[in-house]
Legacy VTK file of the C-alpha trace (Angstrom):
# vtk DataFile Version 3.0
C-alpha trace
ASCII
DATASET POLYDATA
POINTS 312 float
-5.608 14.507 11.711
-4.239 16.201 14.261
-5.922 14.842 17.486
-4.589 11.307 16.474
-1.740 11.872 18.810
-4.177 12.184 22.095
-3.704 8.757 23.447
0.104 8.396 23.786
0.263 12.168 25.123
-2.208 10.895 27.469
0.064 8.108 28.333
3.021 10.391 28.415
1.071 12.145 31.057
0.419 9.444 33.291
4.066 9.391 33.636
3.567 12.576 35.745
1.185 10.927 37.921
2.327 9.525 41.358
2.346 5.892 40.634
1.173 3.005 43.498
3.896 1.149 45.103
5.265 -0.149 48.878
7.980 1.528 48.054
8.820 5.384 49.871
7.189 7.677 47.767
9.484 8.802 44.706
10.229 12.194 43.770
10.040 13.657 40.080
12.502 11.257 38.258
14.200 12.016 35.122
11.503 10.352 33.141
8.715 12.597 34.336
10.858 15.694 33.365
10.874 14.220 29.757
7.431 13.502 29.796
7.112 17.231 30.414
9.530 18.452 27.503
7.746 16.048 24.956
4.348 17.571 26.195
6.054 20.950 25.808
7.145 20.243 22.210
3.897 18.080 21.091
2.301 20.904 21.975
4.544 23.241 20.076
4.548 21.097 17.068
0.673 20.688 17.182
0.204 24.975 17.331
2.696 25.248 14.395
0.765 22.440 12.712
-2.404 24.131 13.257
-1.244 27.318 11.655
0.227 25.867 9.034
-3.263 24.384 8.232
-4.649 27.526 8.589
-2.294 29.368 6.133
-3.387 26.673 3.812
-6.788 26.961 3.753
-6.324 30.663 3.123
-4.509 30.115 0.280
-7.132 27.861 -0.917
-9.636 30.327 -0.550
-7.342 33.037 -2.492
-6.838 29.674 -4.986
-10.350 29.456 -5.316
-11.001 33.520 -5.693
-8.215 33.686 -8.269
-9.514 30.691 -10.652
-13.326 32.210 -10.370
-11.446 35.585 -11.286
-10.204 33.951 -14.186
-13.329 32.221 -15.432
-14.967 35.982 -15.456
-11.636 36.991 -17.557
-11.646 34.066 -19.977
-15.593 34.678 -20.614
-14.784 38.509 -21.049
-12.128 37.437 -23.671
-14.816 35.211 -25.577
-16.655 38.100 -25.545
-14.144 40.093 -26.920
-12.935 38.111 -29.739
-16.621 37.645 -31.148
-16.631 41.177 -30.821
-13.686 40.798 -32.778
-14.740 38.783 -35.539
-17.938 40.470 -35.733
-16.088 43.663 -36.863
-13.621 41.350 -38.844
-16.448 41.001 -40.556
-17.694 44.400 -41.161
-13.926 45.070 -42.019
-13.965 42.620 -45.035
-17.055 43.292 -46.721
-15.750 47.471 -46.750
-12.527 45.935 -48.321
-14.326 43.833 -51.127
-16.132 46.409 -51.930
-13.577 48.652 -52.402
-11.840 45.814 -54.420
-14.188 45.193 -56.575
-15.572 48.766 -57.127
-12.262 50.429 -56.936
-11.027 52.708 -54.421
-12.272 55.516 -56.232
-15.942 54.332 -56.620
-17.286 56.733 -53.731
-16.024 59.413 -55.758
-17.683 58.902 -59.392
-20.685 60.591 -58.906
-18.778 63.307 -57.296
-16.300 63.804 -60.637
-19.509 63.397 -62.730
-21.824 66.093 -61.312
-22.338 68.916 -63.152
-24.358 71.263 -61.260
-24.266 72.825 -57.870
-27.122 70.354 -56.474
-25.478 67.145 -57.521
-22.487 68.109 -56.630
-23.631 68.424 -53.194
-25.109 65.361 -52.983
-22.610 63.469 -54.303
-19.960 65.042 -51.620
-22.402 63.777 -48.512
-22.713 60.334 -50.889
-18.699 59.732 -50.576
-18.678 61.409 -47.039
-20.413 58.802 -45.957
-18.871 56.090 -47.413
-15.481 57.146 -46.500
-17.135 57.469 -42.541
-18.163 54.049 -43.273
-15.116 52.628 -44.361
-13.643 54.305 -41.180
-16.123 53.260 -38.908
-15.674 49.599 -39.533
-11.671 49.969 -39.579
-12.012 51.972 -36.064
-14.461 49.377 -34.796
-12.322 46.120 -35.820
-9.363 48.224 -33.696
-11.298 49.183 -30.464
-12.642 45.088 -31.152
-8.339 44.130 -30.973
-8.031 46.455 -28.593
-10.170 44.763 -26.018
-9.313 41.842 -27.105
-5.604 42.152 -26.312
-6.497 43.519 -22.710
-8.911 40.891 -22.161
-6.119 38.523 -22.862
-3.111 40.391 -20.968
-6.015 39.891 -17.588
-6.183 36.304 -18.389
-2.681 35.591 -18.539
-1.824 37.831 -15.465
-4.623 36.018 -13.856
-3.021 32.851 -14.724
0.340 34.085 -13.193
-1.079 34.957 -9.866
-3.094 31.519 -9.985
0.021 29.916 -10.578
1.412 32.018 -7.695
-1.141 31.440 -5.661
-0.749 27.643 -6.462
3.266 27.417 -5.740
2.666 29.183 -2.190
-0.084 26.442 -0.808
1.961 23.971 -2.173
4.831 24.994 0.399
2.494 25.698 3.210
1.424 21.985 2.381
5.192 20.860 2.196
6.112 22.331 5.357
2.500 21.257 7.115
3.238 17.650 5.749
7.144 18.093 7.652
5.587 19.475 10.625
3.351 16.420 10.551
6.008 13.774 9.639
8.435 15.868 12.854
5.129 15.252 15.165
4.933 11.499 14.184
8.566 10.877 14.924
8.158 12.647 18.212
5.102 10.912 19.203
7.131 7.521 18.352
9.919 8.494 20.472
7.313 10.021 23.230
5.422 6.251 22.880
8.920 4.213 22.467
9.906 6.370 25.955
6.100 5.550 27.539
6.584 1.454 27.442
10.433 1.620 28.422
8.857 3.633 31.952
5.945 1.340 32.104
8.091 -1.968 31.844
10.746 -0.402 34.150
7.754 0.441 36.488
6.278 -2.756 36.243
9.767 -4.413 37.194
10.310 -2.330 39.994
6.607 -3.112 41.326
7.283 -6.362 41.115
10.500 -6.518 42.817
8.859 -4.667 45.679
6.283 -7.020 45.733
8.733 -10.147 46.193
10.705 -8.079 48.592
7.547 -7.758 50.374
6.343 -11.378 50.471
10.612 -12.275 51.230
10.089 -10.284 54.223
6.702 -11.639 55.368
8.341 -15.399 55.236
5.719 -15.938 52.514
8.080 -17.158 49.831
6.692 -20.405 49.622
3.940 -21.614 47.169
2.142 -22.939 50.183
2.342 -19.678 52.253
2.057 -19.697 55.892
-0.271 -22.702 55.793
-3.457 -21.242 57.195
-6.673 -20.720 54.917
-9.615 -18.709 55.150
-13.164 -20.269 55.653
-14.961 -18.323 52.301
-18.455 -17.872 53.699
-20.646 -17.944 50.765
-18.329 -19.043 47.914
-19.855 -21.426 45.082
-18.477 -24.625 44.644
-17.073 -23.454 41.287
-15.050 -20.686 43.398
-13.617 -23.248 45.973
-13.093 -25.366 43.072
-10.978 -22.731 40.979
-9.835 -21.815 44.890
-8.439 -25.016 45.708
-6.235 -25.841 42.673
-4.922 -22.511 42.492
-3.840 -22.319 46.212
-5.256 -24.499 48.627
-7.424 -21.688 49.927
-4.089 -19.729 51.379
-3.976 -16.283 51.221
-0.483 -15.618 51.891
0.157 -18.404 48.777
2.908 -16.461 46.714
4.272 -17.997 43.553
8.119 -17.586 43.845
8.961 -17.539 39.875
6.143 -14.805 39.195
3.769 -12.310 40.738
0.869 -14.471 41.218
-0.216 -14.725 44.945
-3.019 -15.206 47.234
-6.395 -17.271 47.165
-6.823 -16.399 43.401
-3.208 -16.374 42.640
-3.963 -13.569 40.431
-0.750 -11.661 39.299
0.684 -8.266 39.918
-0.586 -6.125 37.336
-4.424 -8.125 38.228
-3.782 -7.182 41.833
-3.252 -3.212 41.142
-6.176 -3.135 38.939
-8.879 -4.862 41.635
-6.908 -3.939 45.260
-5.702 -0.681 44.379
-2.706 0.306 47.035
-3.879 -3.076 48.697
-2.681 -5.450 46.225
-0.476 -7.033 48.877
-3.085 -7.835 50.835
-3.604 -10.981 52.971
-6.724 -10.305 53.855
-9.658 -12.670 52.672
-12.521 -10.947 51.845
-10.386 -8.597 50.449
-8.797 -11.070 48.008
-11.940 -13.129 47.395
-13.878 -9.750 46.129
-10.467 -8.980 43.765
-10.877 -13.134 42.781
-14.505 -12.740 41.718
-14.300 -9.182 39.849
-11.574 -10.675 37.947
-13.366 -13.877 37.029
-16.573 -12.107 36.277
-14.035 -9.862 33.574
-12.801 -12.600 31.859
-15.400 -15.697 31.940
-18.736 -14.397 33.242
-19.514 -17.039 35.748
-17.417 -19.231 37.879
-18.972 -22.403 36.824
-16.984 -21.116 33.038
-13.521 -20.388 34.807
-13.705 -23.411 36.498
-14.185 -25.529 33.397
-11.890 -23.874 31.917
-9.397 -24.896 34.645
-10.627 -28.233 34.539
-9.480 -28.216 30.682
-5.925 -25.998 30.504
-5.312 -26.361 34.226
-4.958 -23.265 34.304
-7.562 -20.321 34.241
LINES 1 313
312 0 1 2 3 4 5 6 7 8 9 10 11 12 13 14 15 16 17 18 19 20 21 22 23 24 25 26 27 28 29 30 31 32 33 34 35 36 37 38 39 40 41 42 43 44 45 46 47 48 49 50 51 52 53 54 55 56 57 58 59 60 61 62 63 64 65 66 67 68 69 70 71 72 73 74 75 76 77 78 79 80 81 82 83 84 85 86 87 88 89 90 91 92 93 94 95 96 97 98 99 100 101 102 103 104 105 106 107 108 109 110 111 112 113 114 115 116 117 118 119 120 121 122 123 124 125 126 127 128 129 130 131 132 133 134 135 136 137 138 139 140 141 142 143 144 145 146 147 148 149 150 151 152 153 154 155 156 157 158 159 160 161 162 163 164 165 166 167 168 169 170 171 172 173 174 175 176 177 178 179 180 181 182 183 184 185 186 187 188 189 190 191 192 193 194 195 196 197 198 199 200 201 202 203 204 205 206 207 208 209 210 211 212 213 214 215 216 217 218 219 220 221 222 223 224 225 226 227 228 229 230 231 232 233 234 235 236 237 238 239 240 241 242 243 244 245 246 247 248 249 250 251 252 253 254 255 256 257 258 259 260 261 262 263 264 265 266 267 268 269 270 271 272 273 274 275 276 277 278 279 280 281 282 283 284 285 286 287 288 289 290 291 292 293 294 295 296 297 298 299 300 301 302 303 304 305 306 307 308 309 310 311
């Protein structure tokens, strides 16, 4: 999500790149000094982003730690509380029987021995039960006991997930702002891109008119002469011919279009390079071809297309 920004930063950079005109060459302008702050700041906003990100995942991976952490606890308290009942259980049953038998029911046979032999047994008789009794009360205790830790881990388990929870949901609110404060940036970087491009394009232009103003080549018919176009298809002198008589100084005075293709400026950068002003035929016949070959193919389809729009 983050590398979606490449191409206008890319763009923003070609600001910084000396740019092909007849003009003198030009010196960093304002606009290439902030092409270099936005690339300063994209790239600022794009590390912060980055770490932001980063922080998040972490506190996923704590997130994730924390809630398998509390799966443990919570099976740990299951544990606990059948533990629990279990000795509930145990619990009870001592209690009926000491409610239906009577409390002092371990002790009968004690009271009713009369000799030195059952009196001894019947002592380790209610020992025992009374060790009994005891046993189940102290295990249904230690069984609360762990019970209540078990649950006092849960719920502090739950806090820190909760915790844990809050915190990646600011890193994600102030990734999602760093995000929305690269967008806008990039929009003004792009916005700032076509406003150089067009004023670029203008001032290309206007050099180019100056140009053919200064080379008495103002004229749609240009100086008049035209070049011979060895080895041309009839399709190309057809195309050729309508668009300017075979001249290559033909200049189109309420555009950029000019020479034996009358192809237009931004045509003429892209095929002739620092040359687009060129008057020379071979020259403007190889630009003339390359850009019918992008657009139709085959001369025989540009020219039937001129023969339909007038135009190709």
């Amino acid at each position: 999500m983050l590398r979606s920004w490449l191409v206008v930063v890319l763009l923003v950079a070609a600001l910084g790149q000396p740019v092909v005109a007849a003009a003198e060459p030009r010196h960093p302008s304002d606009a290439q000094a902030r092409a270099a702050e936005l690339r300063r700041r994209v790239d600022e906003l794009a590390t912060k982003a980055e770490h932001l990100a980063g922080a998040a995942d972490v506190e996923q991976a704590r997130i994730d730690a924390l809630a398998a952490g509390a799966t443990l606890r919570e099976r740990r308290l299951d544990e606990a509380e059948q533990t629990l009942a279990q000795a509930g259980v145990g619990y009870r049953e001592q209690v009926r029987d000491v409610y239906v038998r009577g409390p002092l029911a371990p002790f009968e046979a004690l009271l009713a021995a009369g000799d030195p032999s059952a009196l001894a047994l019947a002592t380790r008789v209610a020992a025992a039960a009374v060790e009994q009794r005891r046993g189940a009360l102290d295990a249904a205790e230690a069984a609360r006991d762990r019970v209540e830790r078990a649950l006092a881990e849960v719920r502090g388990g739950q806090a820190g997930l909760r915790a844990a929870a809050d915190r990646l949901a600011a890193r994600r609110a102030a990734l999602a702002a760093e995000l929305v404060a690269e967008q806008a940036l990039l929009a003004r970087a792009d916005a700032e891109v076509r406003r150089e491009l067009e004023a670029e394009r203008a001032r290309r232009l206007a050099a180019h008119r100056a140009a053919v103003e200064m080379a008495g080549m103002g004229r749609i018919t240009g100086r008049g002469w035209r070049c011979d176009l060895p080895g041309a298809s009839p399709a190309e002198r057809y195309v050729i011919a309508h668009e300017s008589g075979g001249d290559p100084t033909a200049a189109n005075p309420t555009s950029s279009a000019f020479g034996l293709g009358q192809l237009l400026l931004d045509m003429r950068l892209r095929y002739l390079g620092t040359d687009y002003a060129t008057t020379d035929c071979g020259a403007q016949l190889t630009a003339f071809r390359a850009y019918v070959r992008d657009r139709y193919g085959t001369a025989e389809r540009a020219a039937a297309f001129w023969v339909t729009h007038h135009w190709y």
